[in-house]
C-alpha positions in Angstrom: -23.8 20.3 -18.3 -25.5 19.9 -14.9 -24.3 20.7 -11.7 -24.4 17.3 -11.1 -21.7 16.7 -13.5 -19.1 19.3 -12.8 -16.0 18.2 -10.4 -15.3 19.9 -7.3 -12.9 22.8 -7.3 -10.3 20.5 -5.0 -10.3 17.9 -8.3 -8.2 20.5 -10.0 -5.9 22.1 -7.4 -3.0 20.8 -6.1 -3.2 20.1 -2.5 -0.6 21.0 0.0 0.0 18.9 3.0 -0.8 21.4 5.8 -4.0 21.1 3.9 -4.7 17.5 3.8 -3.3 17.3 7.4 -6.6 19.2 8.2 -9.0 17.6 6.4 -11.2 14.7 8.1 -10.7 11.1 8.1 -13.9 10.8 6.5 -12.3 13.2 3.7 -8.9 11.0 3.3 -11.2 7.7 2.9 -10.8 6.1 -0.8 -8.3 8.7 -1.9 -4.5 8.8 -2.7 -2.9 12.0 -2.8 0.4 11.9 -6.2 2.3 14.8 -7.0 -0.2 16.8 -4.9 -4.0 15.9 -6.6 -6.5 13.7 -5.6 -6.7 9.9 -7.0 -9.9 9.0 -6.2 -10.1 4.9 -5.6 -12.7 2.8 -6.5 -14.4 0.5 -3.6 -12.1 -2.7 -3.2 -14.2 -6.0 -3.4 -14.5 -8.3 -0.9 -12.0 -10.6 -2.2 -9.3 -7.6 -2.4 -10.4 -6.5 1.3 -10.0 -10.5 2.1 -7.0 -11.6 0.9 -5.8 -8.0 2.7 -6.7 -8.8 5.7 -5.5 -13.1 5.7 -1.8 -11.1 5.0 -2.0 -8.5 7.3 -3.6 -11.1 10.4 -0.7 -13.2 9.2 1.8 -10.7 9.1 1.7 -8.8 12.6 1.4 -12.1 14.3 5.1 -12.9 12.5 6.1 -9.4 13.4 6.9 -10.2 16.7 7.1 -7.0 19.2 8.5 -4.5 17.1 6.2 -4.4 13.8 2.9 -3.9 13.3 1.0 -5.0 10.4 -2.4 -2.8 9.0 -4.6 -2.2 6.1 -5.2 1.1 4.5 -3.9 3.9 6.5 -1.7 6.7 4.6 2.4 6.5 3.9 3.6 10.2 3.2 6.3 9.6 0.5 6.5 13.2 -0.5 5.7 16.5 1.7 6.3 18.8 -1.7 4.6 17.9 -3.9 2.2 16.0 -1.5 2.5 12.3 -2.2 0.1 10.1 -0.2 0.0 6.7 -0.8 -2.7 4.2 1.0 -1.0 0.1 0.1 -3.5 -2.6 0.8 -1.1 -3.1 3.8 1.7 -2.1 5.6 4.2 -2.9 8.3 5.4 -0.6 9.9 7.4 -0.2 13.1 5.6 -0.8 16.2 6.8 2.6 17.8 5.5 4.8 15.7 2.2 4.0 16.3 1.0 7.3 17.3 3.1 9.1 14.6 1.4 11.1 12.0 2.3 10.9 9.0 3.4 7.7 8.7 7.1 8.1 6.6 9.2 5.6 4.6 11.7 5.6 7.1 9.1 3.8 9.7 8.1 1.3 7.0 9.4 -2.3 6.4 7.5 -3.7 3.9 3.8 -2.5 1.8 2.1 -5.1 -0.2 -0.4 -4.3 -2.8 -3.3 -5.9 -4.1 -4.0 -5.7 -7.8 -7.5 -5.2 -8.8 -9.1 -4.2 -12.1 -7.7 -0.7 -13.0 -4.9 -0.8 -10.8 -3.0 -2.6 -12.7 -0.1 -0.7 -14.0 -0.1 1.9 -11.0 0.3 -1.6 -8.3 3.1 -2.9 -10.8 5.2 -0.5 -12.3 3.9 3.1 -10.3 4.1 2.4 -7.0 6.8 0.2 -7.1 8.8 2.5 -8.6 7.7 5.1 -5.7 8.2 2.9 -2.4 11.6 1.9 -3.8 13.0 5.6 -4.7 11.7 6.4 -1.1 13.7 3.0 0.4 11.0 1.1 1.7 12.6 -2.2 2.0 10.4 -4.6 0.9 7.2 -4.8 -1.3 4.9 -7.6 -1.9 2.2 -7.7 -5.1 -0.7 -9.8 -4.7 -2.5 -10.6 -8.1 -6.0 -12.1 -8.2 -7.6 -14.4 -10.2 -11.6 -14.2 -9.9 -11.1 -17.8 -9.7 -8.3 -19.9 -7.9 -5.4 -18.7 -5.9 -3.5 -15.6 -5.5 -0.2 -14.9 -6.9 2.1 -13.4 -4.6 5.2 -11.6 -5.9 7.8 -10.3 -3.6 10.8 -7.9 -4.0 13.8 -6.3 -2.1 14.9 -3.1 -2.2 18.2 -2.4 -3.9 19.6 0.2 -2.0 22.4 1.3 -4.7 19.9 0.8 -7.8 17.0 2.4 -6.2 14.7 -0.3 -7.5 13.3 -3.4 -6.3 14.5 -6.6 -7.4 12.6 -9.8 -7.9 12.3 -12.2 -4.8 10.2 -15.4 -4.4 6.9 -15.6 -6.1 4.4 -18.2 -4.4 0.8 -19.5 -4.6 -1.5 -20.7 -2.8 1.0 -20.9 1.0 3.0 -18.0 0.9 6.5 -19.3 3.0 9.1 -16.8 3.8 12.1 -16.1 6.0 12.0 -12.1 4.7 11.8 -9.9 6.1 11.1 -12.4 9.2 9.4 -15.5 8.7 5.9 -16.1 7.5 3.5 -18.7 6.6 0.1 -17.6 5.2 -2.7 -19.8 3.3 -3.9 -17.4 0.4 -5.8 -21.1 -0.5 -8.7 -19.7 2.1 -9.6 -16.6 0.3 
């Protein structure tokens, strides 16, 4: 085997999060932190980063002044074992901006875009995760390398701990919840 070919050391220790809370930006980039090891994630494509950023523009302009709406920073779900999770995007409560980490309790809603291998982590994984943390809402975009995009929604139900199924739209995505939105996926 060459050198080339060996993983780093960090690939096979778990990482605390007083640890990742010092490492660089540039070291956080295309990685999830689950039950404290590193997921590495593939590049997202253009179409993934576009239809991203359509429902995030669209998003924290509906926020209004007290949600914001971003793509791919971190949510801490977990401290032990670390459990960093980076959705496609996320809105979050406008004053806590400058807080780091970024917790459940500040989130409203994460939305995920499904790409090829993310599959059953964006549908049954993290789903599973942002609900058992009470994150209200969560949105799952799937794409088709040709038409429109599928948008799934859910709500959080609080005394289930799981997510049940909301409205599931193509093409204009047209919602009162969790405040009202209108967004063309038809210009991706």
């Amino acid at each position: 085997m060459t050198a080339e070919m060996v993983a780093p050391a960090w690939m096979h220790q778990q990482v605390t999060a007083e640890q990742y809370d010092s490492w660089t930006e540039e070291q956080c980039a295309g990685i999830e932190i689950v039950d404290g090891m590193v997921v590495v994630s593939p590049s997202a494509s253009k179409r993934h980063n576009r239809v991203a950023r359509l429902l995030a523009n669209a998003l924290d302009a509906a926020a209004g002044p007290d949600w914001n709406a971003d793509t791919d920073f971190d949510v801490r779900l977990h401290d032990v074992p670390l459990t960093n999770r980076r959705p496609d995007v996320t809105v979050y409560r406008a004053d806590t901006l400058d807080v780091l980490p970024t917790r459940p309790e500040h989130v409203l809603l994460v939305v995920e875009v499904v790409s090829p291998g993310s599959e059953t982590t964006d549908r049954i994984v993290k789903a599973d995760q942002y609900a058992k943390v009470g994150i209200q809402f969560y949105w799952r975009v799937e794409q088709a390398a040709t038409g429109t995009p599928l948008v799934y929604t859910y709500v959080l139900d609080p005394a289930a701990g799981r997510y049940r199924d909301g409205e599931v739209f193509t093409g204009v995505v047209k919602t009162a919840a969790p405040f009202p939105v209108e967004v063309d996926l038809g210009r991706v």
